[in-house]
C-alpha positions as CSV (number, residue, x, y, z in Angstrom):
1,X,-18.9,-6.9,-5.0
2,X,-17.8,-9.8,-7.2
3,X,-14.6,-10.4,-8.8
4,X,-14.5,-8.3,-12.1
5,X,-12.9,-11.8,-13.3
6,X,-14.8,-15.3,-12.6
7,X,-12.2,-17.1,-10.3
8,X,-13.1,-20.5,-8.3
9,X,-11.2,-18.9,-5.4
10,X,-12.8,-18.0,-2.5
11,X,-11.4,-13.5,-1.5
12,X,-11.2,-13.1,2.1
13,X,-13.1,-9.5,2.2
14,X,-13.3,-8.7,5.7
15,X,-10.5,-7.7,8.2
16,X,-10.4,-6.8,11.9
17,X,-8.8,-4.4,13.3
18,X,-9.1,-3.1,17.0
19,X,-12.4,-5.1,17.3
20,X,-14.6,-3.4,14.1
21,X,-14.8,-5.1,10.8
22,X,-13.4,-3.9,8.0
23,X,-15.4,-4.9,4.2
24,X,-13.3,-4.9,1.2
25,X,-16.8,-5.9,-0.3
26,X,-16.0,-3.8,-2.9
27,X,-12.6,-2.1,-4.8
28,X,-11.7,0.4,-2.2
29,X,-9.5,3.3,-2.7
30,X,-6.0,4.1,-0.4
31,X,-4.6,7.7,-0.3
32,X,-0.9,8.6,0.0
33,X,0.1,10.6,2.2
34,X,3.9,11.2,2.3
35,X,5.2,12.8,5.5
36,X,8.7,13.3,4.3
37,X,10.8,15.9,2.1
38,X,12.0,13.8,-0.9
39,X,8.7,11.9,-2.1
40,X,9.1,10.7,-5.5
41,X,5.8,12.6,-6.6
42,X,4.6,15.8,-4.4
43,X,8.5,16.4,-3.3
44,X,7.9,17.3,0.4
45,X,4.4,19.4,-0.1
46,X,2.9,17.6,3.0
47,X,5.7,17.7,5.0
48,X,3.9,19.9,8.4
49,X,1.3,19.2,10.1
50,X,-1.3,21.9,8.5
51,X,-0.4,20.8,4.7
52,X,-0.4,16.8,5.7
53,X,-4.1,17.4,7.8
54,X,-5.1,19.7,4.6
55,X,-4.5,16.9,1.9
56,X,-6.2,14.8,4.3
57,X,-9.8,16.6,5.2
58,X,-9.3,16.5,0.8
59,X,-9.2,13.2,0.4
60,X,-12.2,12.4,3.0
61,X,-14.5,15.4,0.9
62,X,-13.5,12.9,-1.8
63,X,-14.5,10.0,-0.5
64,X,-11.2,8.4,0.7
65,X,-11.9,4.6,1.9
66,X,-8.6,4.6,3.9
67,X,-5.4,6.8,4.2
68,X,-1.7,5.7,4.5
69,X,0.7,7.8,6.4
70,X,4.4,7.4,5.9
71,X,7.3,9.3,7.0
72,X,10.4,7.4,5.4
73,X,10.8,7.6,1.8
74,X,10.7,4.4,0.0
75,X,11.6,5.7,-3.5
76,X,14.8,4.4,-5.4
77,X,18.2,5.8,-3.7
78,X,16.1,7.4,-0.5
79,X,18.1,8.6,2.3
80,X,18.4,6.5,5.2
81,X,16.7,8.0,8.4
82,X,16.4,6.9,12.5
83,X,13.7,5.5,13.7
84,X,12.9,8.1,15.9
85,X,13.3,10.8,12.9
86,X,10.2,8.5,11.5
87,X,8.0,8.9,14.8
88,X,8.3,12.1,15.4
89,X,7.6,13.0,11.6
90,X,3.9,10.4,11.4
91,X,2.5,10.9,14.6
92,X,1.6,14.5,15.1
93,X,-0.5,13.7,11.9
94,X,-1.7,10.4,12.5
95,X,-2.9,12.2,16.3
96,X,-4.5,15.1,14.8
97,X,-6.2,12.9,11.7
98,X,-7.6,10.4,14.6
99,X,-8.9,14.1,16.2
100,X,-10.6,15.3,13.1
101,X,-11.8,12.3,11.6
102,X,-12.8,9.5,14.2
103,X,-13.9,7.0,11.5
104,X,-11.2,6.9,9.4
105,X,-9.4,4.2,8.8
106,X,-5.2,5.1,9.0
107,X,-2.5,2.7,7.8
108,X,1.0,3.5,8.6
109,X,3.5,2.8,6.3
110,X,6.9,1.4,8.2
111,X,8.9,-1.5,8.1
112,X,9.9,-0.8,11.5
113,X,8.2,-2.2,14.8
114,X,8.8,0.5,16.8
115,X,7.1,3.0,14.6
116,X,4.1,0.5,13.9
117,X,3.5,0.5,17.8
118,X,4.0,3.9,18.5
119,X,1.4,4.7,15.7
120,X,-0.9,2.4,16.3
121,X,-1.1,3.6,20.2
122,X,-1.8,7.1,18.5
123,X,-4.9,5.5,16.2
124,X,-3.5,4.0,13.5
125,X,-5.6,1.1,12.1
126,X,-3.3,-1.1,9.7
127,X,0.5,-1.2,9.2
128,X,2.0,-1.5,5.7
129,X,5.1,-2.9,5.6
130,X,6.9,-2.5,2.2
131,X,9.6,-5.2,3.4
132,X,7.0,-8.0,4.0
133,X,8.3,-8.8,7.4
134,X,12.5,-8.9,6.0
135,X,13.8,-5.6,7.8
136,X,12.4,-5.9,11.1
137,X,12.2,-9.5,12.6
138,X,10.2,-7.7,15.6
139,X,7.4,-6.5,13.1
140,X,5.3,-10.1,13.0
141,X,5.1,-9.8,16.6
142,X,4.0,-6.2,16.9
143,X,1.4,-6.6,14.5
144,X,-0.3,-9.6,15.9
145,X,-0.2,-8.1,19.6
146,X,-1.8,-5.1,18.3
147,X,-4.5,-7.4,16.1
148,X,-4.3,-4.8,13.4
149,X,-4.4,-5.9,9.4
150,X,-0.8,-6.3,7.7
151,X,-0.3,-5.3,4.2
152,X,2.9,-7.6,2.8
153,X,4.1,-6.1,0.2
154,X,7.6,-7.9,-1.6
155,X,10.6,-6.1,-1.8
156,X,14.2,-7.2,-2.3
157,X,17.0,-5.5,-0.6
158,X,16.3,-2.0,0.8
159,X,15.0,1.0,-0.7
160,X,18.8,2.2,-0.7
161,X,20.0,-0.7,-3.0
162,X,16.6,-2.3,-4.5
163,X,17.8,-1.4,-8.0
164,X,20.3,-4.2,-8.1
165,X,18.1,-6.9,-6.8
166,X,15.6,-7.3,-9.7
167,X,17.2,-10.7,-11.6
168,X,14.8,-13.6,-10.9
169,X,15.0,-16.9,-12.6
170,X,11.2,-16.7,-12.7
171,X,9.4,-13.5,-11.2
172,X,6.3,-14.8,-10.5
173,X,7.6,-18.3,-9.2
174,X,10.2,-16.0,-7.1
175,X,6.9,-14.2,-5.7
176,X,4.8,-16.5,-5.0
177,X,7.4,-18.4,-3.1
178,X,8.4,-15.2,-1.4
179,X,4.8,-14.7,0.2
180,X,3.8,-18.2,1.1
181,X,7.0,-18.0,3.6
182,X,6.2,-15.1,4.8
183,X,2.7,-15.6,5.4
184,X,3.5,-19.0,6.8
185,X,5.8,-16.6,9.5
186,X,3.5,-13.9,10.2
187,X,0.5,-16.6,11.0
188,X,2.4,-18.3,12.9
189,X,3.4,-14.7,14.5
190,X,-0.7,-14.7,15.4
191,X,-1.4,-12.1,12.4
192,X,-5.1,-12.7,11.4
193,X,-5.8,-10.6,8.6
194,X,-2.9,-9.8,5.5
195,X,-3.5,-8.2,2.8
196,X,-1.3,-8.6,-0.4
197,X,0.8,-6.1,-2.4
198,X,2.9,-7.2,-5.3
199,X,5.5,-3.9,-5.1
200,X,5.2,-2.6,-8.4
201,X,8.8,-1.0,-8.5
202,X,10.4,-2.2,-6.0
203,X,13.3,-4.5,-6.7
204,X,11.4,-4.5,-10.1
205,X,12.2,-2.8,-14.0
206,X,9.6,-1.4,-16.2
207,X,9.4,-4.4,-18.4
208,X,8.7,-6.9,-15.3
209,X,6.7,-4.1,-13.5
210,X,4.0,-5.1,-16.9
211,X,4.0,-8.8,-16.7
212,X,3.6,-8.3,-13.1
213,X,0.4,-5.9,-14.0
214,X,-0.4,-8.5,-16.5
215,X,-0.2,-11.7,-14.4
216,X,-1.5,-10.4,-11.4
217,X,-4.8,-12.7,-10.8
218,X,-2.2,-15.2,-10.1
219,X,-2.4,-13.8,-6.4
220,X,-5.5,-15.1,-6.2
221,X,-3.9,-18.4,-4.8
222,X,-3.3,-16.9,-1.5
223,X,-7.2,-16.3,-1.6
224,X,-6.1,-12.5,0.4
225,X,-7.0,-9.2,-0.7
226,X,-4.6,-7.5,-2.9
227,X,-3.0,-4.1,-2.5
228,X,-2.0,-2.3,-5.6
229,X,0.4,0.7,-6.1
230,X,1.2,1.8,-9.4
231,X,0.1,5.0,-8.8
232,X,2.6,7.8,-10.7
233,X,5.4,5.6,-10.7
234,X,8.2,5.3,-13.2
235,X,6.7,2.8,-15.2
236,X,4.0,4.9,-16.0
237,X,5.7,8.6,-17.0
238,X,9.4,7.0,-18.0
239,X,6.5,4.8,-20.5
240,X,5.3,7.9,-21.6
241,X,8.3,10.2,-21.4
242,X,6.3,12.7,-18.7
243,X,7.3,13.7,-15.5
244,X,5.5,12.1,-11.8
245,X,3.1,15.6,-12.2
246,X,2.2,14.4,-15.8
247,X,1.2,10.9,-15.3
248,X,-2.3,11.0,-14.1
249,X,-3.8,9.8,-17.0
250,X,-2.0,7.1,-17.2
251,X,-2.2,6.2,-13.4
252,X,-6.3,6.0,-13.9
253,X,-5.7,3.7,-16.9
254,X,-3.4,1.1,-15.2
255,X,-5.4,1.5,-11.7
256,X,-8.6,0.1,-14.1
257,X,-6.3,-2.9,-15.7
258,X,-5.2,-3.4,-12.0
259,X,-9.0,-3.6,-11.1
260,X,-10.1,-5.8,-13.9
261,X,-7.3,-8.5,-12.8
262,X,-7.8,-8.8,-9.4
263,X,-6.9,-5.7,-7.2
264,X,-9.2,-5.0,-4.0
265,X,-7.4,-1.5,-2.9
266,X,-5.7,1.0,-4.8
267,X,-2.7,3.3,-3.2
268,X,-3.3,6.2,-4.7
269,X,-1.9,9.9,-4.7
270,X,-5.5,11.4,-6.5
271,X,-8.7,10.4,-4.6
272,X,-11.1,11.4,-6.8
273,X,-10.4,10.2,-10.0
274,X,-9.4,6.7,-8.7
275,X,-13.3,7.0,-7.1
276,X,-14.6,7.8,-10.6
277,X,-12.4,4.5,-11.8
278,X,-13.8,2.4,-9.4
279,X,-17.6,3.6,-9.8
280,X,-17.8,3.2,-13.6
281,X,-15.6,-0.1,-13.5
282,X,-18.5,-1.4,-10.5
283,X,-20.9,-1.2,-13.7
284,X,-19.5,-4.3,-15.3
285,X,-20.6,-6.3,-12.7
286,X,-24.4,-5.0,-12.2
């Protein structure tokens, strides 16, 4: 696929990870899956086993590039939980998922170490980090040993306390300076293949969340494919004065913006319509 924007930068579209190649040749789409009981959006709906594998085998009928499995909720405020409490909550699903569907690609989402390795040893193929490397100095060296991809994602603070830690002189700057020491750490760590993710909300208000949106090709420096998760978030149905359930429309309209200035993946909750997004939005570049 080419950029939907002209760009003299070169994309790395190709990651490893446990000795296959993984193409980004094209937008690919992420879904959410949210092992916990106090998700933002779906509130605990796939919090067992049968209702987590059930939104799954969904997901794959609709076409599902890659899935992300999380068990500690990330949103504003979340309750703190062990690490433990984490592993025993993703890995029964990531287990049975790797039973049911061989092929599929899993991502688990943890800032922790210990739950990247244990899910990893169970199948899982990436790890998404929403701390960027910050929370768990141990998570550099986990990743690299495992030669799985690493989504960086920036974050300040915890999701406990994020809310007070979104004043920056100069957001952008404050970004961009944020990843190049981190990547600089996590290559030197032995971490082969990164991908990028801005963390729309997190440490972040509605109004930067936008410029963020707006400015985002200027990730294109770090010449990495870039992770985008907008998906039902508060600066989408607090915009619109909707609740999360509400907010798909919008979602579909700023996962195409997030398409047409730069993004590679999409996190999404809803499968098929960001599948639709990315089909029509493939036609601009024919």
């Amino acid at each position: 696929m080419k950029d939907f924007k002209d760009t003299f930068f070169y994309r790395k579209k190709t990651c490893y990870s446990g000795g296959k190649l993984i193409y980004f040749d094209k937008p690919a789409v992420m879904g959410i899956v949210n092992c916990t009981p106090d998700s933002f959006y779906d509130g605990g709906k796939t919090n067992t086993l049968e209702t987590a594998i059930k939104q799954i085998e969904e997901m794959v009928a609709a076409g599902v590039d890659l899935i992300d499995i999380g068990g500690y909720s990330s949103r504003p405020n979340a309750v703190d939980i062990s690490a433990e409490e984490e592993i025993n909550r993703v890995i029964p699903v990531i287990s049975e998922a790797r039973k049911r569907f061989p092929d599929l690609l899993i991502s688990i989402d943890t800032f922790r170490a210990a739950v990247a390795q244990a899910a990893i040893r169970q199948g899982a193929s990436l790890v998404n980090d929403i701390s960027g490397g910050t929370l768990d100095e141990a998570m550099f060296a986990t990743v690299a040993s495992a030669r799985v991809p690493y989504i960086m994602m920036h974050m300040r603070g915890t999701p406990q306390d994020m809310n007070t830690q979104n004043a920056y002189a100069d957001l952008l700057d404050e970004m961009i300076g944020f990843f190049s020491i981190q990547l600089q750490k996590a290559k030197a760590a032995g971490i082969r293949d990164i991908i990028l993710d801005p963390g729309f909300g997190f440490a972040k208000n509605r109004e930067q969340n936008f410029e963020l949106l707006k400015q985002l090709d200027v990730f294109k420096i770090f010449e990495l494919p870039l992770l985008i998760g907008v998906s039902r978030k508060s600066m989408i149905y607090r915009t619109l004065g909707v609740e999360p359930t509400e907010a798909l429309n919008g979602s579909t309209i700023l996962h195409t913006i997030s398409l047409l200035n730069g993004g590679d993946i999409l996190r999404v909750h809803d499968v098929k319509e960001a599948k639709e997004t990315v089909t029509l939005l493939q036609q601009l570049t024919r």
